[in-house]
C-alpha positions in Angstrom: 60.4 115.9 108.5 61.2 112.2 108.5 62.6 110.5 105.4 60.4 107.3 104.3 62.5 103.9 104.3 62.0 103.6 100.9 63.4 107.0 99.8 66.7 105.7 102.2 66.8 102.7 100.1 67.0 104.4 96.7 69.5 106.9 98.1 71.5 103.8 98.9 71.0 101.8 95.9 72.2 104.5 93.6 75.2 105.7 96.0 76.3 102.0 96.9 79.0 100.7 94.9 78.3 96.8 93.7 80.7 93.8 94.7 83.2 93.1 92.3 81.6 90.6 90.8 78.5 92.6 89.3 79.7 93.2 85.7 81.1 89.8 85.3 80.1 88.3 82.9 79.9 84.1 82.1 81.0 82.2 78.8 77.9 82.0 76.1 75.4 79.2 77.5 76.6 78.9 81.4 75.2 79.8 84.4 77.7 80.6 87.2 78.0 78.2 90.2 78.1 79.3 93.6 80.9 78.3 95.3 81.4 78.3 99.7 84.0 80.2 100.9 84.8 79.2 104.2 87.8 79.9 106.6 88.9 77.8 109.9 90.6 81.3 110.4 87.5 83.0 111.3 83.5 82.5 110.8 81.2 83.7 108.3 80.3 87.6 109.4 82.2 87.0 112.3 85.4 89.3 113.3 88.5 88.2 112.1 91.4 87.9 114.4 93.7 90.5 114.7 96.5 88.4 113.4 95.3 88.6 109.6 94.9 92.5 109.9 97.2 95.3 110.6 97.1 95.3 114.6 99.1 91.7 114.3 101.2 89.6 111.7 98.8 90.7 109.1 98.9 87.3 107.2 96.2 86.0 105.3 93.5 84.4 106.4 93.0 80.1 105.4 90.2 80.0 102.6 88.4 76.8 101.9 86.6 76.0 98.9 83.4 74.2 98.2 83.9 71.8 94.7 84.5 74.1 91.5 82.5 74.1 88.8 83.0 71.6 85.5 86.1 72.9 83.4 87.6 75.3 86.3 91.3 76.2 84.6 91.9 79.2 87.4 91.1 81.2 90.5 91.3 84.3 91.3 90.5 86.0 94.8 90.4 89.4 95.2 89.4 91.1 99.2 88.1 94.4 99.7 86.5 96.8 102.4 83.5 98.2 101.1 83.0 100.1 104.2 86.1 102.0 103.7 84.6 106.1 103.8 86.7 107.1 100.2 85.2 104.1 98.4 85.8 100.2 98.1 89.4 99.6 99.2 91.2 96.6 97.6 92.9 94.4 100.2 94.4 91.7 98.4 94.6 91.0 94.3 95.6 87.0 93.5 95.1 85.2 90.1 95.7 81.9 87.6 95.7 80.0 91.1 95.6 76.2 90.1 91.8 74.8 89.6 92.9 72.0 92.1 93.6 74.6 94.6 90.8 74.0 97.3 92.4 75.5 100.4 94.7 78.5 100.9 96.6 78.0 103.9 96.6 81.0 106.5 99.9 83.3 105.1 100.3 81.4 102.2 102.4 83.0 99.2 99.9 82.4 96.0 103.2 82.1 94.0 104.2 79.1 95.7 101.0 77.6 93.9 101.9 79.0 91.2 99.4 81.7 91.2 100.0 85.3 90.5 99.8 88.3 93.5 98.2 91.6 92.1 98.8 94.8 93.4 96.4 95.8 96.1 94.8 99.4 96.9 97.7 100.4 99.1 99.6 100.2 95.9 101.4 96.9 97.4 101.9 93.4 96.2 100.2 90.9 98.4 97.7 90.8 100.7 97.5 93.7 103.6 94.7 93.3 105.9 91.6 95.0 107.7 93.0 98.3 109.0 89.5 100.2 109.3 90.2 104.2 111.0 89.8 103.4 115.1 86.2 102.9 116.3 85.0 101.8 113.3 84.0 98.3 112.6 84.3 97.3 108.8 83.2 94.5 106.8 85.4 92.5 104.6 84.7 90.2 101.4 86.6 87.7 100.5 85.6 86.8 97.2 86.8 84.1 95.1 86.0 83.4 91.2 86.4 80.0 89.3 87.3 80.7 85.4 87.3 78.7 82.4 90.9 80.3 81.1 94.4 81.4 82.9 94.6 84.7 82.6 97.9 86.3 80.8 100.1 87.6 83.4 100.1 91.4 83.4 103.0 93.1 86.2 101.5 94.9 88.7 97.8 94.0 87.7 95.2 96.0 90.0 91.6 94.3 90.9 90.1 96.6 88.0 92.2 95.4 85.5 91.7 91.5 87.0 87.9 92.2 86.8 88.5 93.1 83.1 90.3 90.1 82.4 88.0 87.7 84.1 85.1 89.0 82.4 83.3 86.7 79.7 85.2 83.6 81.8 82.9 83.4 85.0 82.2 79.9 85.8 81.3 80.2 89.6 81.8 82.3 92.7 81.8 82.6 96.5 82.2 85.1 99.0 83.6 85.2 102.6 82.8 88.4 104.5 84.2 88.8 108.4 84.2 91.9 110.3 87.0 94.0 111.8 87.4 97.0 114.4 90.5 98.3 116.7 
């Protein structure tokens, strides 16, 4: 017997785990902005070259911003690969990035900004890239946040406990997604 579409797409909406942003929420009386994300290090849903994933140097990939919204004090970028078969895997964790900061450089240390590195789901500081199991091709997001606060620095602060923090100072976001396979 053949499944109807539409019976696929609730299986899917009640198994699929949202972006990180979902439960963020915005200060009383603003709407978030959307910001572009772009990269001359690879194109939007295109692969990304295997020097910013495991297979090569495994250095982070350039991010370019779009102008941030009115009264942007921070950034915060946090990459994941939803694909990944146990769950969402957390590829990068990076926060209280200067609100002037409108391009990462490919490899860049977010100290050096003055931003602080999270700890990422390989239980790493840093960024560690797209290392999907071999013959699988996975999608990674790139996402970047604008807030109206820095965040207090917590040691060895994980993506959940970033997203907690952020929440209630939303201003704007963006998102980056390429694709990676062996």
């Amino acid at each position: 017997m053949k499944t109807p579409l539409s019976a696929l797409a609730l299986v899917c909406l009640a198994s699929c785990r949202p972006a990180p942003s979902a439960s963020l929420a915005t200060p009383p009386g603003v709407v978030a902005r959307r910001i572009a994300v772009t990269s001359r290090s690879f194109s939007a849903n295109g692969p990304i070259p295997v020097d910013y994933t495991c297979d090569g140097a495994d250095r982070s990939p350039n991010l370019t911003l779009s102008a941030l919204p009115p009264g942007t004090r921070s950034l915060a970028v946090i990459a994941d690969d939803p694909d990944a078969p146990g769950g969402d895997i957390v590829h990068w964790v990076a926060y209280n990035l200067p609100a002037d900061t409108m391009s990462l450089a490919e490899g860049k240390d977010v100290t050096e900004l003055g931003g602080i590195t999270g700890i990422n789901g390989f239980g790493r500081p840093g960024y560690s890239g797209p290392c999907p199991p071999k013959f699988e091709e996975h999608s990674y997001m790139f996402h970047v946040y604008a807030l109206d606060v820095t965040l207090p620095p917590r040691a060895n602060a994980t993506s959940d406990d970033l997203q907690a923090a952020m929440n209630g100072h939303l201003l704007g976001e963006g998102a980056l997604m390429g694709t990676f396979s062996h």
